[in-house]
C-alpha positions in Angstrom: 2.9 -36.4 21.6 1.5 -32.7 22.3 -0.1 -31.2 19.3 2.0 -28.0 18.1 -1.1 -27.1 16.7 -2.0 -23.7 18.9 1.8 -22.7 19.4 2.3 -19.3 18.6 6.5 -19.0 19.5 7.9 -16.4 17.7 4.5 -14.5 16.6 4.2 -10.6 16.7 0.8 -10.0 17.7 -1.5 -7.3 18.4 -4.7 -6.8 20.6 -6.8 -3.4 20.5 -8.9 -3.0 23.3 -6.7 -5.0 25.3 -6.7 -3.4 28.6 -10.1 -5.2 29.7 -12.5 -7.7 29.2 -12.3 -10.0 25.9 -9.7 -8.3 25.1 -7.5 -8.5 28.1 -8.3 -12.3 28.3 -7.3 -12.5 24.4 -4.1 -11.1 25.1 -2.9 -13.2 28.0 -4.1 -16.6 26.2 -1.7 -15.4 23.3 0.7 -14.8 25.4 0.6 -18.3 26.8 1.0 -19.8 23.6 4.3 -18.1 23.0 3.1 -14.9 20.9 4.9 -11.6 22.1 1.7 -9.3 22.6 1.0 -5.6 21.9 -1.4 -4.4 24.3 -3.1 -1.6 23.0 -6.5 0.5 24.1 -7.0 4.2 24.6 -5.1 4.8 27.9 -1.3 4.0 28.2 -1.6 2.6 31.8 -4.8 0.4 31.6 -2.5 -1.4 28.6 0.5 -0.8 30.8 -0.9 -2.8 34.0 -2.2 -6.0 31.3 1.2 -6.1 30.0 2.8 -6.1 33.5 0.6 -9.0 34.2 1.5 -10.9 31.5 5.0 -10.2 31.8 5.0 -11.1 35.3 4.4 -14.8 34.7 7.3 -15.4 32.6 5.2 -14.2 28.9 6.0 -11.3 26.9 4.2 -8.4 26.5 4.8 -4.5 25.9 1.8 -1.7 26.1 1.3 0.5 23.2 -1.9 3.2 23.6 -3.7 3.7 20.3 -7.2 4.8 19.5 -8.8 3.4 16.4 -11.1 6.0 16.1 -8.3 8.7 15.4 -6.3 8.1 12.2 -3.3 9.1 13.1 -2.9 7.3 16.6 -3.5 4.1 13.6 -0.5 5.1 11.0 1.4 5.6 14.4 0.6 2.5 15.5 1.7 1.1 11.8 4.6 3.0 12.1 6.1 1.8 15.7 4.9 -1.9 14.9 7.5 -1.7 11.4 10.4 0.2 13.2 10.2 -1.6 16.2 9.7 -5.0 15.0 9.6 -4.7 11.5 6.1 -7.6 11.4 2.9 -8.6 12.6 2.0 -11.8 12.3 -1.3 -11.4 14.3 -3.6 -8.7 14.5 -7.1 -8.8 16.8 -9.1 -5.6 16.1 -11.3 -6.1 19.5 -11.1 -2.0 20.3 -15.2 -0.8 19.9 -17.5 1.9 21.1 -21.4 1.8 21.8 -21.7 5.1 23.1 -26.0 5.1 22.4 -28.3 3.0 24.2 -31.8 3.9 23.2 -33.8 3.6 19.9 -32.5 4.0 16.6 -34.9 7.0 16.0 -32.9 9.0 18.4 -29.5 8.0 17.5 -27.8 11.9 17.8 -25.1 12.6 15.0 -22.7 12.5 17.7 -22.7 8.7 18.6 -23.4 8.2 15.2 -20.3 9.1 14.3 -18.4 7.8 16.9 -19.2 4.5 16.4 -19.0 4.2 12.8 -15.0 6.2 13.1 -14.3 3.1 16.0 -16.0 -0.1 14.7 -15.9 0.3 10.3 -13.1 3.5 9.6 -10.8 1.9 12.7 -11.2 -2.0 11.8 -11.1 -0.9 8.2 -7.4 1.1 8.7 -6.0 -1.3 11.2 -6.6 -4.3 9.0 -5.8 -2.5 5.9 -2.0 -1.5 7.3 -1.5 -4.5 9.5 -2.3 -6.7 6.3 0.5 -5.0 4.5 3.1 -5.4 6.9 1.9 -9.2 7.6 1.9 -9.7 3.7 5.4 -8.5 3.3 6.4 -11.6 5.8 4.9 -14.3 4.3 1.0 -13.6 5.7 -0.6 -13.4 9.1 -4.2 -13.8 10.4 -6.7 -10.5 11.5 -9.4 -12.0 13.4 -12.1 -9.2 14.1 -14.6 -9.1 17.1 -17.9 -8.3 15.8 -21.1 -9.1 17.6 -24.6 -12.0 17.9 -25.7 -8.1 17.1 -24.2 -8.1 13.6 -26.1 -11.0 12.6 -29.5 -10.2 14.2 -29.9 -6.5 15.5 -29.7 -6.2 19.3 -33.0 -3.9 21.0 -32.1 -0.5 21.4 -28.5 -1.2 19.9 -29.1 0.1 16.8 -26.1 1.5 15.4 -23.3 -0.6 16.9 -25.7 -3.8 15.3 -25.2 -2.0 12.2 -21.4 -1.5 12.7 -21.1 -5.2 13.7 -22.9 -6.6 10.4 -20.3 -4.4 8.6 -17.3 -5.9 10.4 -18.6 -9.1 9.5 -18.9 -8.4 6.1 -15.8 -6.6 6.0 -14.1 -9.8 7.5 -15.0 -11.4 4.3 -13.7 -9.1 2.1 -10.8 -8.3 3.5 -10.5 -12.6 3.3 -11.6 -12.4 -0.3 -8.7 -10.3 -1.4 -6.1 -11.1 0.5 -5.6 -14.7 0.4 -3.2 -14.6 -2.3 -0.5 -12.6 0.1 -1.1 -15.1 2.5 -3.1 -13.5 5.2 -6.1 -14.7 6.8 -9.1 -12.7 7.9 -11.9 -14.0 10.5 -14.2 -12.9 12.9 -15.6 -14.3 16.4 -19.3 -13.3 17.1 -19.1 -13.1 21.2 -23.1 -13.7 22.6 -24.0 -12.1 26.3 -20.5 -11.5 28.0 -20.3 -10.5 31.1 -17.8 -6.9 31.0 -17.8 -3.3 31.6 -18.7 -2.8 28.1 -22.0 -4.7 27.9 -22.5 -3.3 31.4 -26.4 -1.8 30.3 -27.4 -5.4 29.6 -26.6 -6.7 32.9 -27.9 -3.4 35.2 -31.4 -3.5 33.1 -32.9 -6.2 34.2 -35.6 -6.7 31.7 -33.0 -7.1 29.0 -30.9 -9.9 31.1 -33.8 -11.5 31.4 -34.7 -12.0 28.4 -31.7 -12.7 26.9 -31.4 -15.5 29.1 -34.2 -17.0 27.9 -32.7 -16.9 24.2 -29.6 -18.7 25.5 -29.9 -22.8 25.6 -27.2 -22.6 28.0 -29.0 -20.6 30.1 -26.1 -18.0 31.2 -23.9 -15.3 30.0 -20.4 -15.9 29.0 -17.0 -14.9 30.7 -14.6 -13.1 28.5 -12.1 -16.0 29.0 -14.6 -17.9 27.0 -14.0 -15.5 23.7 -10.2 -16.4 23.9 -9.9 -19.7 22.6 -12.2 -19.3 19.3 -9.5 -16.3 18.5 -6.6 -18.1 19.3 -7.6 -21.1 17.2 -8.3 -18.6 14.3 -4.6 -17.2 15.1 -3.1 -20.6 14.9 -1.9 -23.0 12.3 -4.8 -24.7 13.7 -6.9 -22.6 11.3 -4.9 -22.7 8.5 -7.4 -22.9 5.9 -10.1 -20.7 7.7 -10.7 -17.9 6.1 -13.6 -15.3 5.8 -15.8 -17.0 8.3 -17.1 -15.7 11.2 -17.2 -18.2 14.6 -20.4 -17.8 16.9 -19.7 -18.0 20.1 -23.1 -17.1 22.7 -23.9 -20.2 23.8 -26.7 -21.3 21.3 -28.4 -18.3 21.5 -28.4 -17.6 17.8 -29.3 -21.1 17.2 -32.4 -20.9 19.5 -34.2 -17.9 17.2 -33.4 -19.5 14.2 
């Protein structure tokens, strides 16, 4: 007999940053376990073509544009989740921004403030309303993307290492003091993925390079390889996870222990 373990029939769920990379595979392995997806990201039609997709092979999906880093794009978001399907049972806060590569002595106020709006102020919000709604229905699981980065600062990454210990650590409050309503809150930690968004760590060679040599594995990850940590942490699978953050970069952590 199959193990009902990882199905999600019936499940409301919502992916930020959807319309690419981890969060695009996310969205579709969600939506082959049975969850009804929210694609969301910045740009109505990069969520619009993911949903498509998904839809197209007999899953269910609907786009939804929303960017964390503006507040009231995130009560909107609150708003059309309760009118529309008055739930969530699922919510993976995967949106983020690194908009400064360089050292952390040169970090301008700019991307300073970009990244902390996106990756603490937009987690923070997003998990903060989507825990009400899923608390109202009996509970629900956030799982957060943060970063290797959070847990040992990444070389001229400076202030999205910093926003990426916070998500962490926000995971575990947000786990801490919401148990009682019955929602769960983890995080994944992706290692070296190969997307658009890490694209300076692939073009500079120095930096793959050495990152490879951290890895046991001895190669990057492809976002498919995010999706199944986050889909076990949205699963009754999981059901007594909560708080804890899942490593998933291929030993690399391990290796500078």
């Amino acid at each position: 007999m199959k193990t009902q373990l990882f199905d999600l029939e019936g499940k409301i769920a919502l992916v930020t940053g959807a319309s690419r990379g981890i969060g695009e595979a996310i969205a579709k392995l969600l939506a082959q376990q049975g969850a009804h997806v929210i694609v969301s990201s910045r740009k109505i039609d990069d969520c619009q073509r993911v949903a498509d997709e998904i839809n197209a092979t007999g899953d269910s999906a609907e786009a939804f544009a929303c960017h964390i880093g503006d507040i009231g794009q995130i009560e909107a978001c609150h708003s059309f989740l309760q009118e529309k399907h008055g739930r969530l049972d699922i919510l993976v806060n995967n949106a983020a921004t690194n908009p400064y590569f360089g050292h952390i002595l040169d970090t301008d106020l700019g991307s300073l403030s970009k990244t902390l709006d996106v990756n603490i102020r937009g987690y923070f919000l997003m998990s903060q309303g989507g825990a009400k709604l899923m608390a109202a229905h009996g509970g629900g699981s956030i799982i957060n993307t943060a970063s290797v980065n959070g847990l040992m600062p990444g070389n001229m990454q400076g202030i999205y290492s910093i926003t990426k210990a916070a998500v962490i650590s926000m995971t575990q409050a947000f786990a801490l003091e919401c148990a009682d309503q019955g929602v769960r809150c983890n995080a994944i930690a992706p290692g070296l993925t190969k997307t658009k968004f890490a694209g300076a760590l692939f073009t500079n060679e120095h930096i793959y390079k050495a990152a490879m040599a951290k890895i046991p594995m001895h190669r990057h990850a492809e976002p498919d390889e995010m999706a199944g940590a986050v889909l076990f942490l949205a699963s009754s699978a999981s059901s007594y996870v909560t708080g804890e953050t899942i490593v998933v970069d291929g030993g690399m952590t391990v290796s500078n222990l």
